[in-house]
C-alpha positions in Angstrom: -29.6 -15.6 32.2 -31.2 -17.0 35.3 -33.9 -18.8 33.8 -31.1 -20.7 31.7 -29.5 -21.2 35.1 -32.9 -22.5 36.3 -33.3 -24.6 33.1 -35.8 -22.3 31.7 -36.1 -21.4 28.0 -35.6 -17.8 28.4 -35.2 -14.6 26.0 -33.8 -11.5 27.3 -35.6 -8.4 24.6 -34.3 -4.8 24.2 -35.2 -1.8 22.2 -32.4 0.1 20.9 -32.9 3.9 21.4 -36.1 3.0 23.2 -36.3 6.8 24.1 -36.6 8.3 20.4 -38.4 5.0 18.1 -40.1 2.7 21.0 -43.2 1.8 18.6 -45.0 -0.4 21.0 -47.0 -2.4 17.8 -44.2 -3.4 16.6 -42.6 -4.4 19.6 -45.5 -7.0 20.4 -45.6 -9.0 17.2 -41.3 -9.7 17.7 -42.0 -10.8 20.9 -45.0 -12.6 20.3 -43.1 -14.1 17.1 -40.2 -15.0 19.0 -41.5 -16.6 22.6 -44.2 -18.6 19.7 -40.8 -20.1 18.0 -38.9 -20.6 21.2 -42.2 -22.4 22.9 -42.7 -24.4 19.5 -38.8 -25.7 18.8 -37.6 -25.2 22.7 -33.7 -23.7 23.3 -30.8 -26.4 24.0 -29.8 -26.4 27.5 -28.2 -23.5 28.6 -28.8 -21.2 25.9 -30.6 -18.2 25.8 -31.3 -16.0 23.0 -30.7 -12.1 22.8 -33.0 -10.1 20.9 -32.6 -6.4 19.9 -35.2 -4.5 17.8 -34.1 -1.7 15.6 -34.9 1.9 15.7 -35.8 1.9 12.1 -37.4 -1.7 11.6 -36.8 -3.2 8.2 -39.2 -5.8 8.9 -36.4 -8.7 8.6 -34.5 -10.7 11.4 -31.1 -12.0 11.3 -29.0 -14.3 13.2 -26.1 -12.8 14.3 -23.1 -13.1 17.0 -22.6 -10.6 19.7 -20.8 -7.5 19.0 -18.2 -5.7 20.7 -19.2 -2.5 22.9 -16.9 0.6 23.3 -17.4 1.8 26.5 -15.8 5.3 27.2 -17.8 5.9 30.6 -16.1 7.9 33.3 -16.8 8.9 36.7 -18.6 12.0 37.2 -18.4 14.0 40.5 -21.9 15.5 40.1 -22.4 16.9 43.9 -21.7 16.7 48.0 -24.7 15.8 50.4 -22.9 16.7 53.8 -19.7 14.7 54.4 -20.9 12.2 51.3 -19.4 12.9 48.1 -22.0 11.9 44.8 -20.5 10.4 41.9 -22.0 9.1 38.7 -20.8 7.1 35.8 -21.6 7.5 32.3 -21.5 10.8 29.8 -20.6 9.4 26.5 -23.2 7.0 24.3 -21.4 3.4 24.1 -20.4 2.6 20.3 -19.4 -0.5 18.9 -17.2 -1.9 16.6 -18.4 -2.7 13.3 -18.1 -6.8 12.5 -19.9 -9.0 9.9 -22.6 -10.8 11.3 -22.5 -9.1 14.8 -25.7 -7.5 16.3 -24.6 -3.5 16.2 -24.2 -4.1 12.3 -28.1 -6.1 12.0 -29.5 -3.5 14.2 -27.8 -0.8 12.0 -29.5 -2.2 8.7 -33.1 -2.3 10.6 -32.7 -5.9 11.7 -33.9 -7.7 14.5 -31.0 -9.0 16.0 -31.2 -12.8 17.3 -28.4 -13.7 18.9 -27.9 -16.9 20.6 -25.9 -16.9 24.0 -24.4 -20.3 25.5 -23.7 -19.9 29.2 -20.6 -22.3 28.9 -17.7 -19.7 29.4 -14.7 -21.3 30.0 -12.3 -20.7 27.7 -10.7 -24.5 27.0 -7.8 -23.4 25.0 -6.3 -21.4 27.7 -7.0 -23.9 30.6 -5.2 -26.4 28.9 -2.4 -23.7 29.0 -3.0 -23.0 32.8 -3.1 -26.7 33.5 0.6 -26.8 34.5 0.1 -24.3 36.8 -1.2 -27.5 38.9 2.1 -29.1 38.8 3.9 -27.0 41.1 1.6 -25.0 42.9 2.3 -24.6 46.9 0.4 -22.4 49.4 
């Protein structure tokens, strides 16, 4: 994301379940695939693109959207160190909701997931909404 802010084409790569499948082969020739394409054809402005390689490559890539995580984290008390109390956060593995098109269900079926990322977030539809908020605001 901050080479997009810097105007640089940028690709943020990830290995699903690095710790069980990383096959570091296979790992090079998506990269050097995909940074080849993005150098060749260039990203619009502002965009990045999300890759995620599969723990059980099919071989295939696939466009997709991003998914949604399930996140049921919670905070651990795993020990004292004097008056400090140590916390951590985490236990359970995130899941994700299955959705057509989305990255979970590409990476599922063996895909590398390509997923491109604007970094326009304002939501339009609901600042119109807000809009008369301005109207009669007072401090």
């Amino acid at each position: 994301m901050e080479g997009t802010f810097l105007g640089i084409s940028s690709i943020a790569f990830s290995q699903v379940n690095f710790r069980d499948s990383f096959n570091p082969n296979f790992a090079k020739r998506v990269v050097k695939s995909i940074v080849g394409r993005v150098l060749e054809e260039k990203l619009p402005e502002g965009v990045f693109i999300n890759v995620n390689l599969p723990p059980e490559p099919n071989g295939k890539l696939r466009i997709t959207k991003l998914g949604n995580r399930i996140y049921r984290d919670s905070v651990i008390k795993t020990g004292e160190d004097g008056n400090e109390v140590l916390y951590s956060l985490g236990r359970e593995s995130p899941t994700w909701i299955s959705e057509k098109n989305s990255d979970f269900d590409a990476i599922d079926e063996g895909f590398v997931s390509v997923t491109p990322i604007h970094m326009e977030c304002t939501e339009y539809e609901t600042m119109k909404k807000l809009s008369k908020w301005e109207k009669n605001y007072k401090l």
